[in-house]
N, C-alpha and C positions, 0 to 999 in steps of 0.2 A: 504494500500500500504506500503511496506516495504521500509523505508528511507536506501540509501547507503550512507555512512558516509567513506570518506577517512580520516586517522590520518596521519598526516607529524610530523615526530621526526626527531633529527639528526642522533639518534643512540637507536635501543630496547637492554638493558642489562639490567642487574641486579640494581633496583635503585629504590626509592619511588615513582616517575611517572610512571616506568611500574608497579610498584606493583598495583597502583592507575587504572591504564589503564587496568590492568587484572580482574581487581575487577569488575568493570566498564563492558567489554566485556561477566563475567561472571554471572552479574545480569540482566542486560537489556533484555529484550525481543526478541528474534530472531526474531519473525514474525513481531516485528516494527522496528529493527534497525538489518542492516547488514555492516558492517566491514571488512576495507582493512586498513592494515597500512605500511604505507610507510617509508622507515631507508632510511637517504638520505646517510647515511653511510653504517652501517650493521647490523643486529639482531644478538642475541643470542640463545640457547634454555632456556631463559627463557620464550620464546613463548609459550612453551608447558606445562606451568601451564592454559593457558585457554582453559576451559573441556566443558564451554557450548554451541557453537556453533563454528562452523567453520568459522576461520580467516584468510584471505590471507597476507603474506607479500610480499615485495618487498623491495630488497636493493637496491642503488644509485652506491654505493661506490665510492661516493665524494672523491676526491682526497685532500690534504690541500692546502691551497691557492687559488685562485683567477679563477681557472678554470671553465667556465658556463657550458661545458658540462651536467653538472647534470642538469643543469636548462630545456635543450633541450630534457633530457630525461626521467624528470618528466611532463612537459607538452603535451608532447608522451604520456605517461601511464594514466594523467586525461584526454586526450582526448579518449583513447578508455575504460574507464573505467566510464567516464562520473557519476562520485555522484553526490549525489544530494546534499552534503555539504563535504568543506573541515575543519579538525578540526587542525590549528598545536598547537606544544606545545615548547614554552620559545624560546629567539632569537635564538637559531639556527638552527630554525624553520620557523622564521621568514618569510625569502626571499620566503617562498612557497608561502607565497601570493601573489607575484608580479605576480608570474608564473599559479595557479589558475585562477585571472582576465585576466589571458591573453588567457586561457584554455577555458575561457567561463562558469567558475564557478563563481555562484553569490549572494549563502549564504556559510558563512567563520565564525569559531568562531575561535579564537586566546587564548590560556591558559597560565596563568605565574603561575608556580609551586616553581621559588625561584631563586635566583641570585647564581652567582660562584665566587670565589674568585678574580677573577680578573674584579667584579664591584660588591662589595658586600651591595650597597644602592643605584644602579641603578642611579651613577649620571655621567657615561663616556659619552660625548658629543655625540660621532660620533655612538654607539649603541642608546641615545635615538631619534638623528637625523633618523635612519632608522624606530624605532619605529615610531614616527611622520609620516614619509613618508609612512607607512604601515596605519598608522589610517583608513586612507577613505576606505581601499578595506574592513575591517575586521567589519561582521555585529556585532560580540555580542564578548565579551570578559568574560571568567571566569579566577577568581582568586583563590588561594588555603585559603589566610589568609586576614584579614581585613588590616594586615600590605600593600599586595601587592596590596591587593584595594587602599587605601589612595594613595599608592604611581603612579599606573597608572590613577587615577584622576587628581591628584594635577601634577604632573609631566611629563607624556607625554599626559595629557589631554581628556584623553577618557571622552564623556557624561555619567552622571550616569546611563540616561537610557540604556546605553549599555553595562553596567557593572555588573558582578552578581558575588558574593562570593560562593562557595560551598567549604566546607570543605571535606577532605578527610574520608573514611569509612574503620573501620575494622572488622574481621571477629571475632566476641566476642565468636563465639561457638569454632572455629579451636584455637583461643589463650585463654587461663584460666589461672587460678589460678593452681600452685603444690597442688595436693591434697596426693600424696605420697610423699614418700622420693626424698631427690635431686639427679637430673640424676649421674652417673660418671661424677667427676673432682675434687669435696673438700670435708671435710668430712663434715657430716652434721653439727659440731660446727661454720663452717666459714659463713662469709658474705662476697658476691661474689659480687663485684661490677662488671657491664658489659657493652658492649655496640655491639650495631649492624650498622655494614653501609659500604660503600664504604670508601675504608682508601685514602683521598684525603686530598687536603690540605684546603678544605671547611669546613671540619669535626674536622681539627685538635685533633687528636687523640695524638699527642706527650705530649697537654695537659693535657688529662687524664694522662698521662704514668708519667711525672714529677709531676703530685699530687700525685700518690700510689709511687711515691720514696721518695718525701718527708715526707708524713706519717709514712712510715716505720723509717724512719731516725729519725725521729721529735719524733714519740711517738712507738717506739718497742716493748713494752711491749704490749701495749690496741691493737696494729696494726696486732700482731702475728695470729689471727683468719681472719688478711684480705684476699683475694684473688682478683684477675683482671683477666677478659676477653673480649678480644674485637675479634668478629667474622667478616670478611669482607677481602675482596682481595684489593690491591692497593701500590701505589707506597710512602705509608705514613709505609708500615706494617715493611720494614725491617728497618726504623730507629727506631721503636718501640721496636724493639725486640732488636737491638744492645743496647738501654739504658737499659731496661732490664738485658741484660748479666753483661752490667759492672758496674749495680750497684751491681750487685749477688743475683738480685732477678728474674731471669727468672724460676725457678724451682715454684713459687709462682703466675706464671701467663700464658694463654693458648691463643695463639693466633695462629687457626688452619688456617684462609684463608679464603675462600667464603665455603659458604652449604648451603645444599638446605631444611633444616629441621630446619629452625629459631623458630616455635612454640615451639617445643621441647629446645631450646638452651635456649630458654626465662625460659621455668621450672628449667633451672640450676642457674638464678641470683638471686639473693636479692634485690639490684637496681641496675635502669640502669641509666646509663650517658650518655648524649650527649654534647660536649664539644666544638660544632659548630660556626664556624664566622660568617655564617646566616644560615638562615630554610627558607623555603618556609611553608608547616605543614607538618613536619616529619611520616612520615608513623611509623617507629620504635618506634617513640613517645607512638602513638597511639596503636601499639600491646604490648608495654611495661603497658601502660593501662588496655589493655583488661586483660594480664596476671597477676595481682594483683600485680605489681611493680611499687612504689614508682620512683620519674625520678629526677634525678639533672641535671637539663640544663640550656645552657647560655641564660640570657634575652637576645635575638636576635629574628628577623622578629618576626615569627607564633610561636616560642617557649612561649613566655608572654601569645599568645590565650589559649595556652593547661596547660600549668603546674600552679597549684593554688597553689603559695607560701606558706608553711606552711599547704598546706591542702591534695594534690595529689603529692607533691613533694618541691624541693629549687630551686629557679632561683638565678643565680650565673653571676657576670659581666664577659664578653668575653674575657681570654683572663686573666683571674684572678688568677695564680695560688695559693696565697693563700685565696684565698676565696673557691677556689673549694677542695685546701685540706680540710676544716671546714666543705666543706658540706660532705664530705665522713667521718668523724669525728664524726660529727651529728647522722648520724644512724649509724658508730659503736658501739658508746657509747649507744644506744637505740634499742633494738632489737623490743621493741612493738612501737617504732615511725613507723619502717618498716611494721610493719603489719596493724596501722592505717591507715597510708598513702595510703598503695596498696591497701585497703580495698575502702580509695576515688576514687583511681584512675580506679578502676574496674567501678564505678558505670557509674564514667564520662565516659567510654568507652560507656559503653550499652545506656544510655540517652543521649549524644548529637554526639557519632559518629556511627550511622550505616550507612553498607554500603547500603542497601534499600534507606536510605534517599539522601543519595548520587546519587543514579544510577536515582531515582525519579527528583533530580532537574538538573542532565544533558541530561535529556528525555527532562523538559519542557525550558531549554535553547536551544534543539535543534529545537522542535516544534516552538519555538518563531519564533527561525531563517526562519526557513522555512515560517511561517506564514507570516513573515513583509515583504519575499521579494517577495512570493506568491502575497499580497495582492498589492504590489509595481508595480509588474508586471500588475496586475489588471488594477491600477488605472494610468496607463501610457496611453498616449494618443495618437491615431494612427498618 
């Protein structure tokens, strides 16, 4: 029998959870799982990256504020849609399970893929009172990093048996190593420091951008071969590029907006940076991985899970700007650290993140679910 599985998101765009959700949709099995997901806001077409079976969406468009409407007319659609499990993902997501239990839905997995800046160690009162108050409907909870395990144990309380880690998977054969020359942007003598993500203020990208200005400032000489790029659309991109101009080093750095060919963007870096106030497990992380690049990221959440200090990359304090210029420092000075490194971080991509192993243990988190409430049902007494 083929399980229906509804997804509750706030919103499907461009971002490491739908990448992880597309991944997800496009390994699993069509004939055991089928898929509807629900935007209680809106989708993008990043939908139509998933090629293996046919997905339905449905937009809400939630209005901001306090209006239930949405709530009336998502319990409308699990009523006549009736799955047989609802999956949401991170609190604003959350409230779907109120609405669910009220649906007549009775296996529920709840996912935390990483906090936002405006509660970036999940300790604001009034979002974990609703967490708490969500506990009881939500059969099984997965976490992205062991950071967000600890922290939904110890802090809003979930039982271990209901808890399960699974890290995120990447596509090791779509992302490689350059085995030719570097795409168009620097000449082959540079070292291209980069990075990919949503330019939000989670990601703090002004970060990077005030380390490669003080580099250049600090050491002009050694720095002259550097180069920056940060690919990604967002309301962090045009202060980026204004510091840029007026240091007069825009001509020395490419910041094009959102695209849809990041494998390819990856074969143009050297390392990659991520310069984040938290991680849930950076999807970028991990195809920076796959790609044979070294990573300088902030010790924050799932960052400390993926980058092995000195072996696959540098972890750097949040938030540091000059700690994060030394680590771009570090492998300009060393062009064979660069090639060890990425050499590590290639391998750690193929041996502990595929996406197979991924899509394997959110098969047996759903079967569970189904199983305990199956046998629940069972053992209920007339």
């Amino acid at each position: 029998m083929t399980v229906h599985i509804v997804h509750v998101v706030h919103r499907f765009d461009t971002g490491g959870m739908e990448n992880g959700m597309v991944n997800l949709f496009n390994t699993l099995p069509p004939e055991r799982f089928r898929h509807t997901v629900v935007a209680l806001t809106d989708y993008s077409a990043f939908r139509h990256r998933i090629t293996a079976q046919r997905v339905d969406f449905h937009a809400l468009n939630r209005p901001p504020g306090h209006d239930v409407g949405w709530a009336l007319q998502l319990w409308r659609l699990l009523r006549r849609l009736k799955p047989d499990l609802v999956h949401t993902r991170n609190l604003a997501a959350l409230e779907a399970q109120f609405v669910a239990a009220a649906a007549g839905v009775r296996a529920t997995v709840h996912g935390e893929h990483g906090r936002d800046v405006f509660d970036l160690h999940g300790r604001n009162w009034k979002y974990n009172l609703l967490r708490r108050a969500a506990r009881p409907l939500v059969t099984n909870y997965l976490a992205v990093s062991r950071d967000l395990e600890a922290w939904l144990r110890r802090d809003i309380g979930v039982p271990a048996h209901r808890l399960h880690q699974v890290y995120n998977g990447v596509d090791s054969v779509k992302f490689h190593p350059r085995s030719g020359p570097r795409p168009d942007f620097a000449h082959p003598e540079s070292i291209v420091f980069g990075s990919v993500g949503r330019m939000v203020e989670v990601k703090n990208y002004p970060l990077l951008v005030r380390a490669f200005i003080q580099l250049m400032r600090q050491q002009p000489d050694r720095a002259e071969r550097a180069r920056l790029a940060i690919v990604g659309a967002g309301p962090a991109r045009e202060a980026c590029l204004e510091m840029l101009q007026g240091a007069g080093l825009d001509h020395l750095a490419w910041l094009p907006g959102e695209r849809d060919d990041i494998a390819a963007v990856m074969q143009a870096l050297d390392v990659f940076v991520l310069p984040s106030k938290n991680e849930g497990v950076s999807n970028t992380i991990l195809e920076a991985f796959a790609s044979g690049l070294p990573v300088i990221a902030t010790a924050v959440g799932g960052n400390v899970e993926l980058v092995e200090h000195g072996v696959s990359g540098l972890l750097v304090p949040s938030d540091d700007l000059d700690e994060m210029v030394r680590a771009l420092l570090f492998y300009l000075d060393s062009p064979a650290r660069i090639g060890a490194h990425g050499k590590a971080a290639r391998e750690r991509a193929e041996q502990r993140f595929s996406i197979p192993a991924m899509a394997r243990a959110y098969a047996d988190v759903y079967e569970q679910t189904l199983g305990r409430r199956r046998q629940t049902a069972v053992d209920r007494p007339e």
